[in-house]
C-alpha positions in Angstrom: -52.3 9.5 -71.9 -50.4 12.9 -71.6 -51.5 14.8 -68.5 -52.1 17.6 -70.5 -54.8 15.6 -72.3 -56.2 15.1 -69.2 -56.5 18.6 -68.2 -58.5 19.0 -71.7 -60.6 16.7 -70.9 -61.5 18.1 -67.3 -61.4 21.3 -68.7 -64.2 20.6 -71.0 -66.2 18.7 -68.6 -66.4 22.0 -66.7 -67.6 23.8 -69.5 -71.5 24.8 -69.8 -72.9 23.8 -72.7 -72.7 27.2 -74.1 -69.0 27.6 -74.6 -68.2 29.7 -71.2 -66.9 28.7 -67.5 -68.0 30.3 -64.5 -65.9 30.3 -61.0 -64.5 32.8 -58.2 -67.7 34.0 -56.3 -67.4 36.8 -54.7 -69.9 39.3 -53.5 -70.7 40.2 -57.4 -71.9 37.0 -58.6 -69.3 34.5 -60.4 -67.1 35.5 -62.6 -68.1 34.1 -66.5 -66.2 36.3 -69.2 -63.3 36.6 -67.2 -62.9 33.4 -66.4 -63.7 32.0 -69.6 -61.4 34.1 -71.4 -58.5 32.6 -69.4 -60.2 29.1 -69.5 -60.6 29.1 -73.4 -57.0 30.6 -73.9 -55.2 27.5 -72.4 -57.6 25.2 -74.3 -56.4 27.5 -77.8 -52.9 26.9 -76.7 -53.9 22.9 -76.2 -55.3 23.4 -79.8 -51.9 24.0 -81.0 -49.7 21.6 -79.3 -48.7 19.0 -81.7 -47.1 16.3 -79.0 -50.9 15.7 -78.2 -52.9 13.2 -80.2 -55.1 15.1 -82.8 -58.2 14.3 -81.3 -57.3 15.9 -78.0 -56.4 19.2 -80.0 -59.7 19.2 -81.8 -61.5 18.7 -78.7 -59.4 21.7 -77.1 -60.0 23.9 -80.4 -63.7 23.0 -80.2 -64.0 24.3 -76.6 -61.8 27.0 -77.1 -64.3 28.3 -80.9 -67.2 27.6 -78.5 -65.6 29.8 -76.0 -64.6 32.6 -78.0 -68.1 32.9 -79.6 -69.5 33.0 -75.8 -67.2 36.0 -75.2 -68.1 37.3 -78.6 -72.3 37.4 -77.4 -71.5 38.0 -74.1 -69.4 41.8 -74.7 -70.6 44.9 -73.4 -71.7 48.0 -75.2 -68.5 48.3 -77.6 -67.3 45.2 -77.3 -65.3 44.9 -73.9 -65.1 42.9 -71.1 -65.7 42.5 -67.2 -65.5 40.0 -64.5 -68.7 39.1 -65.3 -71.9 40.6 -67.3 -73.3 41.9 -64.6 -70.2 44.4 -64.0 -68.3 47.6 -65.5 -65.7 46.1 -67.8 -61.8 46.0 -66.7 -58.2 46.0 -68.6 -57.6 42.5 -67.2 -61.1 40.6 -68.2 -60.8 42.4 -71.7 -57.1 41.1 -72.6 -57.8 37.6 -71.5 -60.9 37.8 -73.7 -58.9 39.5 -76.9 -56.0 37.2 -76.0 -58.7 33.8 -76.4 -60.3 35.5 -79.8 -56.6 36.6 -81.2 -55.3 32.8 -80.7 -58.7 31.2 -82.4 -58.4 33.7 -85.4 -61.4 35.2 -84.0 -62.2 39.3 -85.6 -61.4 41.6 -82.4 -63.6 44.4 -81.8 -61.5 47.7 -82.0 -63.2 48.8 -79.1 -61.4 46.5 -76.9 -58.2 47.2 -78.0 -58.9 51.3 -77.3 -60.3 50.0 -74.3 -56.7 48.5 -72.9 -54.5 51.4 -74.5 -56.8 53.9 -72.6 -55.8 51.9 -69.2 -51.8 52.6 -69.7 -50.5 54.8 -67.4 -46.4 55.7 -67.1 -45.9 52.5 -64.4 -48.2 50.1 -65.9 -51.5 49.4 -67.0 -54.7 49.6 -64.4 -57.6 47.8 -64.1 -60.0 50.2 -64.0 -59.9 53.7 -65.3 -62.8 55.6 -62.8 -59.7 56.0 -59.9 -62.4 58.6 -58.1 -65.0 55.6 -57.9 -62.4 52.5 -57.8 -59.2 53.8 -56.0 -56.6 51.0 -55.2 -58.2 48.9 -57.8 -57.3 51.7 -60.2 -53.4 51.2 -59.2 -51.2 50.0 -62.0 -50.5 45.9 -61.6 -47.7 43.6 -63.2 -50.3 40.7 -64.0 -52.4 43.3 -65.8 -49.8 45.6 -67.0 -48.2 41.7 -68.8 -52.2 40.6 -69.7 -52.8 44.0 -71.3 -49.2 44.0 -73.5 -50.0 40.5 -75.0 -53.1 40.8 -75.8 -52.4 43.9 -78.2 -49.2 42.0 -79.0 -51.3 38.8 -80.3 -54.0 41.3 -82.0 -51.0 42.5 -83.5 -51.2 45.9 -82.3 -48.1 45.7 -80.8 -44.4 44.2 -82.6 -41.9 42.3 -80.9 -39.8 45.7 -80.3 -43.3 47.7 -78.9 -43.6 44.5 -76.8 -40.3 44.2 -75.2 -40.5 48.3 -74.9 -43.4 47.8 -73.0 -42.4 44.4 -71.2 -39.2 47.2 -69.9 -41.3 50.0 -69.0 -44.3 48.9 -67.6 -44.0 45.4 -66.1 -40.1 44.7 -65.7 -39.3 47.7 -62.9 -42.4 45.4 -60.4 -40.5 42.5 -60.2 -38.6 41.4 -56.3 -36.7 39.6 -54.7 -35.7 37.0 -54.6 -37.3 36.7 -58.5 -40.7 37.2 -58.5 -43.3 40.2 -59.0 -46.9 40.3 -57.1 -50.0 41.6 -57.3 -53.0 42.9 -55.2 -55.0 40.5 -57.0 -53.9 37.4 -55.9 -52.3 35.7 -52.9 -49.9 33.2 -54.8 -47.2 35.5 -56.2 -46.8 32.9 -59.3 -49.3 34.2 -61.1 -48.0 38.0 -61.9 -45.0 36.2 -62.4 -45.5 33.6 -65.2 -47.6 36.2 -67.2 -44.1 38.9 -66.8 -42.5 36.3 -67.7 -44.6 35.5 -70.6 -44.5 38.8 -71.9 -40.4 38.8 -71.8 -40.1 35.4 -73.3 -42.5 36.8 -76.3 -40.8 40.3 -76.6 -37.5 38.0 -76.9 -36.1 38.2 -73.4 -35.2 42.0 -73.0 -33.4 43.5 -70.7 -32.7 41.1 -67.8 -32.0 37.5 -66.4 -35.0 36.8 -64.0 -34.6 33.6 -62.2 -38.3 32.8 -60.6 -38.3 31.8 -56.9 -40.9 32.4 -55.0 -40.8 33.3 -51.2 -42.2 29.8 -49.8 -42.2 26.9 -51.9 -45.9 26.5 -53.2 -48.4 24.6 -51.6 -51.5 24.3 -53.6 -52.0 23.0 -57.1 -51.9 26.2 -58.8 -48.9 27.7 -57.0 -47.1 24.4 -58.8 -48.3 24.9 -61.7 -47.3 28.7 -61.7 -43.9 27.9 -60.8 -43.2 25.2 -62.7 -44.4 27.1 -65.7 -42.0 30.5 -64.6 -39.3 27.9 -64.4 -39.8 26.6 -68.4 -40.0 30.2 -69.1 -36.6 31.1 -67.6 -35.1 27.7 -69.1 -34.0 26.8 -65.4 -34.9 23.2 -64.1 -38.4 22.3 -63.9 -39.9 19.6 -62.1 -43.5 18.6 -62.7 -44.1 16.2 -60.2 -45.7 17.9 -56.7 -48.3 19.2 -59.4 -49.0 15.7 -60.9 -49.1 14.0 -57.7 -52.0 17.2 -57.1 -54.2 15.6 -59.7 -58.2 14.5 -59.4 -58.8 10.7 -60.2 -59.9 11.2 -63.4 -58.2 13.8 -64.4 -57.9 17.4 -63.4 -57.1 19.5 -60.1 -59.2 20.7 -57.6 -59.8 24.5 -57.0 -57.4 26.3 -54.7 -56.4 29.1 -56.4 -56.9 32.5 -54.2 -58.2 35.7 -55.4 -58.4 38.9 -53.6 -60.6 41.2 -53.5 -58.5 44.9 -51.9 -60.5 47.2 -50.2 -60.5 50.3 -53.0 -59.8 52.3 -50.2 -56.7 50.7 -49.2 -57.8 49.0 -46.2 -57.3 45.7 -46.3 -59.3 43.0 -48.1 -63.0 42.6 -48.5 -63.0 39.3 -49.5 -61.3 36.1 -50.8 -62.3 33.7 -53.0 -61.3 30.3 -54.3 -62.4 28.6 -57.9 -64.1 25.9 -56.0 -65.4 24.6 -59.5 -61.4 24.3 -60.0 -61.6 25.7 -63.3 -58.3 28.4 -63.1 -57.0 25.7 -61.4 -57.3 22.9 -63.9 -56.6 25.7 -66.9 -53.0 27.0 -65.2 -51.9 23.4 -64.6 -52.7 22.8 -68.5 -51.2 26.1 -69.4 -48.1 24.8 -67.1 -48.0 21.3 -69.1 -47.9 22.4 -72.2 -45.0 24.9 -71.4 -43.3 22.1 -70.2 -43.8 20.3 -73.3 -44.1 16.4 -73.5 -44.1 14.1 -70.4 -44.3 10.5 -70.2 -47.8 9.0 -70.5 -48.6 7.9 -67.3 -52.5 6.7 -66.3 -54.4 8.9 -63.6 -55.6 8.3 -60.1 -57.7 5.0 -60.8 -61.6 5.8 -60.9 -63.0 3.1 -58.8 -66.5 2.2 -58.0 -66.3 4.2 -55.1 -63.9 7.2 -55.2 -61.5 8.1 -52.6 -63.0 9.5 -50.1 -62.8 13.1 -48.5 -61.5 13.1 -45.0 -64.6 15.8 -44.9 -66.9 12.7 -45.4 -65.3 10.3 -43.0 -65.6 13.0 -40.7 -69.5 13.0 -42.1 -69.8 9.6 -41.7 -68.9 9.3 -37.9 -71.4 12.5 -37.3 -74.3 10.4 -38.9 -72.6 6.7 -37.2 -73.1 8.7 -33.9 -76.1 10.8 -34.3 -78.3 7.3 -35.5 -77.1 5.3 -32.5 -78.1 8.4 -30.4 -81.3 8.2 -32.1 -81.8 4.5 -31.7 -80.9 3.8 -35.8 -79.0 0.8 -36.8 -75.5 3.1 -37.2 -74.1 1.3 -39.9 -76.8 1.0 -42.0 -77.4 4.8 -41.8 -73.9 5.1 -42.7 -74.2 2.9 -45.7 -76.9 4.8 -46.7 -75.6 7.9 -46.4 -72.2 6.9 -48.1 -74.0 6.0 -51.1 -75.6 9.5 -51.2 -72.5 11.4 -50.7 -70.3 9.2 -52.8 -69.6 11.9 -55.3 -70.7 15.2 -53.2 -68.0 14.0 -50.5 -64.7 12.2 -52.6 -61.6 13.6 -52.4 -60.6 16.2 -52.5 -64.5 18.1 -51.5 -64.7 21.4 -52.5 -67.1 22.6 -49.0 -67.6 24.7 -47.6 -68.5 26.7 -50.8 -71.4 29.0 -51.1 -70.7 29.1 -54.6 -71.5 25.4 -55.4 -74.4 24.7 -52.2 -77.8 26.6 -51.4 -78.2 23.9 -48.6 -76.4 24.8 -45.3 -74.6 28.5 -45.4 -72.3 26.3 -48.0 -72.0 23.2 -46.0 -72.8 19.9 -47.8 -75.2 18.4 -44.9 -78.1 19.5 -43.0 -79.8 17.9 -40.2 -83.4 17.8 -38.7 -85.7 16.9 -35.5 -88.8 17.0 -34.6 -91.0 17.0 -31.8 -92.3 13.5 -32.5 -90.7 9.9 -32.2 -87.0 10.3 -32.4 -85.7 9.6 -36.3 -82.4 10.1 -37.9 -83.3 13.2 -40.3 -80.8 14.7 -42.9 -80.4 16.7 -46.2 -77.1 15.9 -48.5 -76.0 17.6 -51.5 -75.5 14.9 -53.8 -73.6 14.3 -57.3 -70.1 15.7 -58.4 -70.0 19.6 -57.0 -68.1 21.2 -59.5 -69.9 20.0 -63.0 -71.8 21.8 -65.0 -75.9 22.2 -63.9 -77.5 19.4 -65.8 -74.6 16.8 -65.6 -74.4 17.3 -61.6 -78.0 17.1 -61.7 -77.6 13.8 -63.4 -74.7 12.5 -61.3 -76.9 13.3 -58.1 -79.5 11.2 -59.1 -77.7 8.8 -60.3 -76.8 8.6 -56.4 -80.2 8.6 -55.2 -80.5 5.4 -57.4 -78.0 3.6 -55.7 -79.8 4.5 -52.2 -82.7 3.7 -53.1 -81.6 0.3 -54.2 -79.9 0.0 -50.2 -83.7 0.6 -49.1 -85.7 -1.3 -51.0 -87.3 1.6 -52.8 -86.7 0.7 -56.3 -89.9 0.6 -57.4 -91.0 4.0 -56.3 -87.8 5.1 -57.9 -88.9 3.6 -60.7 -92.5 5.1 -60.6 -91.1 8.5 -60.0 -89.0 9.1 -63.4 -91.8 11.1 -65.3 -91.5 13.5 -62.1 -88.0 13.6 -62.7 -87.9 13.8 -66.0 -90.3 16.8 -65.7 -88.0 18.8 -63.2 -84.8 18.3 -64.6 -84.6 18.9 -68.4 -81.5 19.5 -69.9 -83.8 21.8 -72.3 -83.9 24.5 -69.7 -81.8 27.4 -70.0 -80.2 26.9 -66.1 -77.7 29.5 -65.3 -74.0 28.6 -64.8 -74.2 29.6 -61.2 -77.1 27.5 -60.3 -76.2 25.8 -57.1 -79.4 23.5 -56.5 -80.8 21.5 -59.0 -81.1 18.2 -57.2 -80.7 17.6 -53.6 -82.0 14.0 -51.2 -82.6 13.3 -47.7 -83.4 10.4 -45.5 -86.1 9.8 -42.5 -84.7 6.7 -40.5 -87.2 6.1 -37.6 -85.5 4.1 -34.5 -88.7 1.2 -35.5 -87.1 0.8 -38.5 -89.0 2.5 -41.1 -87.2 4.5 -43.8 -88.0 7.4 -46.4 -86.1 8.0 -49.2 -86.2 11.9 -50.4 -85.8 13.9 -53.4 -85.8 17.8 -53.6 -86.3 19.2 -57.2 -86.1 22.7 -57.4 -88.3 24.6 -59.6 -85.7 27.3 -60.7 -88.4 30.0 -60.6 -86.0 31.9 -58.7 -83.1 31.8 -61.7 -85.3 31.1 -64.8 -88.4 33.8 -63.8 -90.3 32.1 -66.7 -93.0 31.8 -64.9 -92.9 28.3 -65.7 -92.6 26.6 -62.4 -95.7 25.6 -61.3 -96.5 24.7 -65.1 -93.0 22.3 -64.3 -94.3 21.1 -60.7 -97.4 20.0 -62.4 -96.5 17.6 -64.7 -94.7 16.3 -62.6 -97.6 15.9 -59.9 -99.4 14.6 -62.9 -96.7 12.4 -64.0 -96.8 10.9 -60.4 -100.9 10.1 -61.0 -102.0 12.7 -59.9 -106.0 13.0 -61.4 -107.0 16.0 -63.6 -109.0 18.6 -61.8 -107.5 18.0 -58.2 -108.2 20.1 -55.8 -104.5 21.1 -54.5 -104.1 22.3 -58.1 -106.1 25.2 -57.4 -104.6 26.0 -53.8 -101.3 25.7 -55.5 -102.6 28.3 -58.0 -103.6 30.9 -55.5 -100.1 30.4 -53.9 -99.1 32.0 -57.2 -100.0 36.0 -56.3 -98.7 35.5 -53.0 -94.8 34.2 -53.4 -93.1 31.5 -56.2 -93.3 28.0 -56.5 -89.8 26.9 -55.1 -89.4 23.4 -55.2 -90.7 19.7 -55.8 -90.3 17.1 -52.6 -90.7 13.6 -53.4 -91.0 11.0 -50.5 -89.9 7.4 -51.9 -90.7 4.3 -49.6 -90.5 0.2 -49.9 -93.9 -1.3 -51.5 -93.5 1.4 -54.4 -95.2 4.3 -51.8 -95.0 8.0 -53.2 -95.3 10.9 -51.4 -95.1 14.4 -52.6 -94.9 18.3 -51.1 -94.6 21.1 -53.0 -92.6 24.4 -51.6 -93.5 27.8 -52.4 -91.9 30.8 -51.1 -93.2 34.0 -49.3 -92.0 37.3 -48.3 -92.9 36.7 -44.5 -95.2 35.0 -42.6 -98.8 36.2 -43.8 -101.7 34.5 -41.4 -104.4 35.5 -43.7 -103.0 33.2 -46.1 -102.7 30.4 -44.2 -105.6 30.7 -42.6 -107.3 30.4 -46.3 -105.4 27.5 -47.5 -106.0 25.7 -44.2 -109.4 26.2 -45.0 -109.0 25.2 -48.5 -107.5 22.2 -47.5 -110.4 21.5 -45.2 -108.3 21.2 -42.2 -109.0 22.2 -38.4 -109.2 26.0 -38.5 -106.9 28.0 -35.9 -103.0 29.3 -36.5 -102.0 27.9 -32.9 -100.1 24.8 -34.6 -98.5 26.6 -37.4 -97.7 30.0 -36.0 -93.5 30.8 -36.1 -93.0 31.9 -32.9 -90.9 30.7 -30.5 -90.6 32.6 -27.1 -87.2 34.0 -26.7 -86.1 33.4 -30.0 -88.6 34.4 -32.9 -92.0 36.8 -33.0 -94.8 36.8 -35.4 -94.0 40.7 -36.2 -90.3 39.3 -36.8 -91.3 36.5 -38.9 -93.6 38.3 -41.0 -90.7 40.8 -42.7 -88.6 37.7 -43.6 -87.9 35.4 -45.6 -90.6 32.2 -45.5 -92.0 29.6 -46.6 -95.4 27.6 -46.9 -95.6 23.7 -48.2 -98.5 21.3 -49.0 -98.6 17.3 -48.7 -100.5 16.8 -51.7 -102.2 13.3 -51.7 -101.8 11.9 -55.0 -104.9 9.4 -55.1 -107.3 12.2 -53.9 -105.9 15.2 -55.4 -106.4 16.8 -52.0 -103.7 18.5 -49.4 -103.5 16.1 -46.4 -101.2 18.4 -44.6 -99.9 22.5 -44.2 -96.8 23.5 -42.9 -95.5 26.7 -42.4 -91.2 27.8 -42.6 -89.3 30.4 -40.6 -85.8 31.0 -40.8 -83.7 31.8 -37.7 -82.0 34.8 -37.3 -78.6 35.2 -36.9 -77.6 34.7 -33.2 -77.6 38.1 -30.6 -76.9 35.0 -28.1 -74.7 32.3 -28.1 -76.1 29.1 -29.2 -76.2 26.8 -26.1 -79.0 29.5 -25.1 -80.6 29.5 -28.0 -80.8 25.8 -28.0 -81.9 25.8 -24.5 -84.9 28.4 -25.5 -85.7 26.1 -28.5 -85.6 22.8 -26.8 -87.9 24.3 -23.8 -90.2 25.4 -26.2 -90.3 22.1 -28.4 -91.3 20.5 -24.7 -94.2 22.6 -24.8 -95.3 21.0 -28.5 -94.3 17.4 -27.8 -91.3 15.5 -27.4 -88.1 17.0 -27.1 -85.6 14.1 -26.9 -84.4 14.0 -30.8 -83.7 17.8 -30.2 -81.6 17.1 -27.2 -79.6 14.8 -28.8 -78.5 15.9 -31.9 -78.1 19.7 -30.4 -75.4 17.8 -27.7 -73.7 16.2 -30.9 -73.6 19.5 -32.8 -73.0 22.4 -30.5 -69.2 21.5 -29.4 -68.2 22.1 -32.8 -69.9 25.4 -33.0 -67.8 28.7 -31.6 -70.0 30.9 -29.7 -71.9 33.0 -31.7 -70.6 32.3 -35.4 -72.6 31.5 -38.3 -76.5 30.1 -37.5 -76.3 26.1 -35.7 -80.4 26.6 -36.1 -81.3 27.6 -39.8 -85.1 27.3 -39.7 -88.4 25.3 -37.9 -91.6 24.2 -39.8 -95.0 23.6 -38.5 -97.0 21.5 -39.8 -100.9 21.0 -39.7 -102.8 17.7 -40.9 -106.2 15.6 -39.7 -103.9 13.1 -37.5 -102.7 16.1 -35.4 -99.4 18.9 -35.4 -95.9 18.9 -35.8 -92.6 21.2 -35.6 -89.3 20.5 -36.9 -85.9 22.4 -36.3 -83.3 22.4 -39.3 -79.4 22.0 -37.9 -75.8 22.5 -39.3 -73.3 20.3 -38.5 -70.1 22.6 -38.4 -67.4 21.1 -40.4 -65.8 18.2 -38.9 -62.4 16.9 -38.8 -59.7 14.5 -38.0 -58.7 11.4 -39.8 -60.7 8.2 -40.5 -62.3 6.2 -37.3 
């Protein structure tokens, strides 16, 4: 199969169902209509390429119509575009969006084409018009100044002779040495480059003889493609290999192109970002095969049972080897285990840390936990392939928790549980592209032996606001056996004036044993409401065990204007809550965190046994520089009839190195 094909077929697997692509998170949200303007216009260009085997062109003019028809629903008052919906509209997101619904035949608002000419100035076209508001992102650009000319030039605003006038005035006089033109957009100078040199191709080469070279040879997957697209374009020698030898098993390349954000005020950047969904990524290397033109079939990377692994997650694998000896787990089992888990979340090449694609750990794909009773290996995993769209990595990650729960004996639990599931995750439900937790697991792995399987199904109150979340987390309690008329159901519902219904933990054990939580939500600590669902419960009165306090670190006053949480065991033969726990987040450090470890495992000596804490906080704080990010994310304390417990949440910084 061509590579090209390939990159249609990844290309479309990133799609949401709706036609668009979302990627590049930044402090706006994702970018949707820009990127899937760009995404859709290599698929259009796919379309049309007739060395590819007709079915991969309909499949490339199918996601390129659905695409276009996104844009078409998704265009702002007058029918332009911006990075994203949320967001004034720009020169640059509206010519990749009139470029897509020009090469699908598609009707383009006038609007949009007033909307560029308004952005020419006498050096090039801008980004944004409003200079008093966005100042350096109101300068004139090459990339945007090319994007701008061949959009109208497609729309047929523009002729071949208003092209190449334009191509000369506006875009030809950026270009440097040693043959290249760059952009504060973006850190690899090939991308300004292939699209000037896109536009001069198109307007029939006026003017001057550009050879591309850039300043470093290109590192990443999209600085290949760029290049070896800018070399087709200039008719000089072209090799495609470094960016075929870049390619996903499967198909594809991971994301590692690098936008930048400018200050507007000229100093400096306020951000970067990456496409960590690799979908600019994946559409420049396409846009860069088909430029090339045909290139001998070859098959990918072999898809095996088990992909390749991430370094990342042999890194993750020691941590959790180490951590369940420490612990007095059988170490490779626990790795098994977790390998099984992580098989997708952590193959090569991983996308973490991203805060676009994880909710879990500031970003990071694994979270780990202690608490203050018998020592037990304790973690949270993403789980599932990162960068697909919502319900498909949904289904991938449970796909994965079936596998582990065939490595503990838990089959027929996982069996049992499916009308939960089913329940949660419905492919029905309008998810938004962003949506970075859908399905997560976890493990309990006591030193006697005894293991827990765990699912966490979020409710997507938080993203859907239907109002439909508990209605969700019911039938799944229900589907689970959970009797009509139980009393949790009407704690759960006075939960509902108070904060939202957040998420759906499912406990799976050997024998076919179920367990369940449910997570809501609150906007700080609120004792009165404990107090009443304590009561409610029928469990021992008093806020002692359950207050989020910890001296030196957190006070009630603190904890009560942040973020928190409250979660009930619901017992599923009774109908009854068997257990309350309360959640507090830690704040980010005023003190480096051997002290605040010190404070916390002092304290957890005061509440029981401290030895779990001890040990994973000596694994984990050497790889943490003083001070940076949170090593402690939150604590929950929990109150049932056998007694009271705390547990501290921990991030494993990023680790490195080759294989063991």
């Amino acid at each position: 199969m061509q590579p090209a094909a390939r990159g249609v077929e990844h290309l479309r697997r990133l799609q949401h169902p709706g036609g668009s692509w979302s990627d590049f998170m930044v402090a706006v949200g994702c970018s949707d209509t820009w990127v899937t303007g760009y995404a859709g216009t290599a698929l259009a260009a796919a379309a049309n390429a007739q060395h590819l085997p007709p079915p991969v062109r309909a499949a490339a003019a199918e996601g390129a119509d659905a695409a276009a028809g996104w844009l078409l629903g998704a265009a702002g008052p007058g029918g332009v575009w911006g990075y994203n919906r949320g967001v004034a509209p720009d020169a640059d997101s509206t010519a990749w969006a009139v470029r897509l619904l020009a090469a699908r035949g598609r009707p383009v608002p006038p609007p949009a084409l007033a909307f560029l000419a308004a952005h020419e100035t006498g050096t090039g076209y801008r980004t944004y018009r409003d200079v008093a508001r966005t100042r350096r992102w109101s300068e004139p650009t090459p990339d945007v100044s090319a994007a701008a000319l061949l959009a109208q030039h497609e729309a047929g605003v523009l002729d071949r002779a208003a092209l190449a006038d334009g191509f000369l005035r506006l875009v030809a006089g950026w270009q440097k040495p040693p043959g290249r033109w760059t952009s504060i957009w973006w850190a690899e100078d090939g991308y300004p480059t292939v699209l000037a040199l896109e536009a001069w191709a198109l307007a029939g080469r006026p003017g001057l003889t550009p050879v591309p070279a850039p300043v470093r040879p290109p590192v990443t997957a999209f600085g290949h493609a760029l290049w070896l697209q800018a070399l087709v374009l200039t008719d000089a020698p072209a090799d495609a290999a470094p960016l075929l030898a870049a390619e996903r098993p499967g198909g594809g390349w991971a994301g590692d192109a690098e936008l930048l954000v400018p200050d507007p005020s000229g100093g400096g950047l306020t951000e970067r970002s990456i496409d960590s969904r690799g979908v600019f990524t994946t559409a420049t290397a396409l846009r860069a095969l088909l430029a090339a033109g045909p290139l001998p079939s070859a098959p990918p990377a072999p898809v095996t049972a088990a992909p390749g692994r991430d370094t990342l997650g042999h890194g993750y694998d020691r941590l959790i080897g180490q951590v369940a000896a420490d612990l007095g787990v059988e170490p490779s089992r626990a790795v098994a285990v977790f390998g099984e888990l992580t098989r997708e979340s952590l193959a090569a090449p991983a996308p973490w840390p991203s805060a676009q694609l994880s909710g879990l750990a500031g970003g990071l794909p694994v979270e780990l936990s202690v608490t203050d009773g018998a020592p037990a290996l304790r973690y949270t995993v993403e789980v599932g392939d990162p960068v697909l769209p919502a319900f498909s990595r949904a289904v991938s990650g449970l796909h994965a928790i079936g596998r582990a729960a065939g490595l503990l004996g838990c089959e027929q639990a996982w069996l049992d549980a499916r009308p939960a599931l089913q329940a949660m995750v419905d492919p029905a439900l309008p998810v938004p592209e962003g949506n970075r937790f859908w399905v997560w697991a976890g493990v309990d792995a006591e030193a006697g032996g005894r293991e827990v399987l765990k699912v966490y199904l979020s409710s997507l109150h938080h993203h859907l606001d239907d109002g439909g979340a508990l209605r969700r987390v019911t039938a799944a309690l229900r589907g689970l056996g959970l009797p009509a008329g139980a009393p949790a159901l009407d704690v759960l519902a006075k939960l509902e004036g108070h904060g939202f219904c957040q998420e759906l933990g499912i406990g799976l054990a050997p024998g076919g044993r179920i367990g369940v939580k449910v997570y809501y939500e609150l906007p700080g600590w609120r004792p009165e409401l404990v107090t009443a669902v304590l009561a409610d419960a029928g469990l021992p009165a008093g806020l002692d065990p359950v207050r989020p306090a910890i001296p030196g670190v957190l006070t009630e006053e603190v904890a009560a204007t942040h973020r928190a949480g409250i979660m009930l065991r619901v017992d599923l033969a009774t109908g009854r809550i068997g257990e309350v726990s309360t959640a507090s987040g830690f704040m980010r450090p005023m003190i480096g965190h051997p002290e605040i470890a010190r404070r916390v495992g002092a304290w957890l000596g005061t509440t029981g046994d401290r030895r779990a804490f001890d040990a994973v906080a000596a694994r984990l704080l050497p790889g943490w520089p003083e001070r940076t990010g949170r090593l402690h994310s939150l604590f929950t304390r929990a109150r049932s009839a056998k007694g009271a417990r705390t547990t501290v949440y921990l991030r494993p910084a990023l680790p490195e190195g080759p294989p063991a």
